[in-house]
N, C-alpha and C positions, 0 to 999 in steps of 0.2 A: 568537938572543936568549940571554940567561945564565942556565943553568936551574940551582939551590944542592941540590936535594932527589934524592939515590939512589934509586933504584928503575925497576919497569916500568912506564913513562909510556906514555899511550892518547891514541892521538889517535883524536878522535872529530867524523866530516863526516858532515854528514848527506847524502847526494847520491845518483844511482840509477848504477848499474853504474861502478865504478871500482875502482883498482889501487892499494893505497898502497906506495911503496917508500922505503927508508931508505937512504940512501949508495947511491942507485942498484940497490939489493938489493931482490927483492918479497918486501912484509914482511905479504903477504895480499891476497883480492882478498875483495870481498862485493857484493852485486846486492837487497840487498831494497830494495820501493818503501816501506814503511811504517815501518820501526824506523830509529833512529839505525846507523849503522858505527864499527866499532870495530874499533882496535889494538893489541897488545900490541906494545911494542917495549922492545928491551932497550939500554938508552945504555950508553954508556961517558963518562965524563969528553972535554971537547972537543967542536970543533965540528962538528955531523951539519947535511945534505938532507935534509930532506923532500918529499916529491912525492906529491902526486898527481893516478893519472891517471884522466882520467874517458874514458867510454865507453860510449854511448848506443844501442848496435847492440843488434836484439833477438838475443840469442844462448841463454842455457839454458833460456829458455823464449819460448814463442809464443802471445801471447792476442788474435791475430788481427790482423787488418789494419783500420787505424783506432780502435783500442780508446781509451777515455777513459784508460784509467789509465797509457797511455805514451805517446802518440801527441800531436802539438803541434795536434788539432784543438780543443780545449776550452781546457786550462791556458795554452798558450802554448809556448814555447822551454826544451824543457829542459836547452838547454847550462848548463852549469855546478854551484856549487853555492849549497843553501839551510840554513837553520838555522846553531848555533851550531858551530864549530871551535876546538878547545882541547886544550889538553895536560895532562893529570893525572899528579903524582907520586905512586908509588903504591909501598907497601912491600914489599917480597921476597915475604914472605908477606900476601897481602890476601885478601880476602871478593870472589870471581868474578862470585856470584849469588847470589840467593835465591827460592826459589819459596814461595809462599802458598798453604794452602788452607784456609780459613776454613769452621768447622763451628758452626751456630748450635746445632742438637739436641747435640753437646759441648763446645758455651761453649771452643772452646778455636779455636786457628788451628797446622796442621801446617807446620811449613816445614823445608825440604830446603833448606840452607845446604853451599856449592861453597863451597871452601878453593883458592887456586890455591898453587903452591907452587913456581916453576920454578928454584929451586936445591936443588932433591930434600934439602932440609932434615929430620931427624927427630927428634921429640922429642913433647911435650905443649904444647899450646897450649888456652886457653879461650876459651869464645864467650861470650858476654853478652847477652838479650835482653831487651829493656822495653816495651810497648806504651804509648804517650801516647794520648787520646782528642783531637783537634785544639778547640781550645779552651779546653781542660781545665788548670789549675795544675800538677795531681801525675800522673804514670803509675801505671799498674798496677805489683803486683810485679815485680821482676827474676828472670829465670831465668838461672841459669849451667851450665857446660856443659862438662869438659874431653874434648879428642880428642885422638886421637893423630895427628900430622902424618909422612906420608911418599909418596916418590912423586912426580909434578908436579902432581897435585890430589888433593882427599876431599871426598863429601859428607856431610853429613852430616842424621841426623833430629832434629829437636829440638819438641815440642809445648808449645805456648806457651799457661798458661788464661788464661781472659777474663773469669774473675769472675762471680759470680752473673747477674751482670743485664746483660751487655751490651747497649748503646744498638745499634739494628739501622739498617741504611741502605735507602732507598729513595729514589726520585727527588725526592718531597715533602720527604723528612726526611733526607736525603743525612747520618745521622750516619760520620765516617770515623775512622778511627785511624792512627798512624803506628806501626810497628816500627822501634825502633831497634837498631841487632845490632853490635856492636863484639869484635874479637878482639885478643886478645894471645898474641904468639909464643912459642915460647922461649928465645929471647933477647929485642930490644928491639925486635923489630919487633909494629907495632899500626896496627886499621886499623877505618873503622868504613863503614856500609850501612845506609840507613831506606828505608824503600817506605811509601807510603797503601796502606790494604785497608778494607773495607765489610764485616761481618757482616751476609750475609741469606741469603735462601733461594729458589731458582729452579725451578720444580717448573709440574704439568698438573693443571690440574680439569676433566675432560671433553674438552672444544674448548678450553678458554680455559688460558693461562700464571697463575700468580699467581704473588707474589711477597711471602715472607714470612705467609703464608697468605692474601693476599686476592688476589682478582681483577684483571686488569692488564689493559688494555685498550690496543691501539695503532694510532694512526691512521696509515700511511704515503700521503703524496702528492710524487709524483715530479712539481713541474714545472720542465719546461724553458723558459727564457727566452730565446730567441735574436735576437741583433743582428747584424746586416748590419755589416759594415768591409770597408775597403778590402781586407783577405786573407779575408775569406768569411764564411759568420756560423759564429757562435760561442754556447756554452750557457754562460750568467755566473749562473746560479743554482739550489737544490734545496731540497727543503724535510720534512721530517718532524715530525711530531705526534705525542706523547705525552697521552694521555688520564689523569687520576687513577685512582685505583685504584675499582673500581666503577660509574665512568661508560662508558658506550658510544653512539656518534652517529654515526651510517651514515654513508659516502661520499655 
């Protein structure tokens, strides 16, 4: 297909053990069962293969024989793949990652902001950050942020405040926010990165969890539903309970 946009485009499948290669070249390989996969690849003008190869042998790790989370006795067939595949044009210099850690007791959110940078570019670049409340008209203040770029990556620290009064999340009142984080290079490249985060507080009273200072109570019930088919029976459901804060109701 005709791709117009330079840079390091990511192809991203979601699928469990597989090989991606570019013009017949492995361009990485990754095996996790829970996160998206991802690519860095570097195009040139003209037309590329893409391939990939999947590969469903247990190899760098062993969780036993029959296990639910690889094994085709519960899900099914896990040849192939699942979720969305796509290609992003992404600028020379873009935003890799960002890690969150949200501090109620300092009303602020620390984020450790990865700069990728794989034409070992050097110069000054700025970062940008703004917290929106989801719902919300206007965002918090903007925080800016100049770094020095050099290298193939930088991370960097940047503490983000959250205003007097941040609205707090909990499962009742699920209040969320979005970061929005945009960079500009030193030349014309520019690239931007949001993530959802929740301000609350996860801590012990005693025996019991609370959350955001009150008591959290949780009901877990594992059951299994099993139907008979033609290839054997199978487990098609599970189920867990979350209790309010304060309520508790024996098994």
């Amino acid at each position: 297909m005709p791709w117009r946009r330079p840079g390091a485009d990511r192809l991203r499948p979601v699928v469990v053990g597989k090989t991606g290669l570019q013009d017949g070249q492995a361009a990485g390989r990754q095996n996790s069962l829970g996160t998206p996969h991802i690519y860095a690849l570097q195009l040139t003008p003209g037309t590329h293969t893409l391939t990939i190869r999947v590969d469903n042998r247990v190899k760098d790790f062993n969780v036993g024989a029959n296990s639910h989370s690889i094994s085709d006795h519960t899900q099914g067939n896990w040849n192939g793949m699942i979720g969305r595949l796509c290609l992003r044009a992404r600028s020379p210099l873009h935003i890799g990652d960002a890690a969150l850690f949200p501090s109620v007791e300092k009303k602020q959110v620390r984020s450790y902001i990865t700069v990728i940078n794989p034409g070992h570019r050097t110069g000054k670049a700025r970062l940008r950050l703004q917290a929106t409340r989801l719902g919300a008209d206007a965002g918090l203040p903007a925080v800016e942020k100049e770094i020095s770029v050099k290298g193939d990556s930088v991370t960097v620290e940047v503490d983000y405040s959250m205003g007097a009064s941040p609205a707090l999340w909990d499962e009742f009142n699920p209040n969320l926010y979005v970061l929005h984080v945009s960079l500009q290079g030193p030349g014309e490249e520019k690239d931007q990165w949001q993530q959802q985060f929740g301000m609350r507080t996860f801590a012990t009273q005693g025996t019991q969890f609370t959350i955001n200072g009150q008591r959290y109570s949780t009901q877990f019930r594992a059951i299994h539903v099993y139907i008979n088919t033609p290839r054997g029976w199978h487990v098609v459901s599970g189920q867990a309970t979350n209790l309010p804060p304060g309520v508790q109701q024996p098994l």
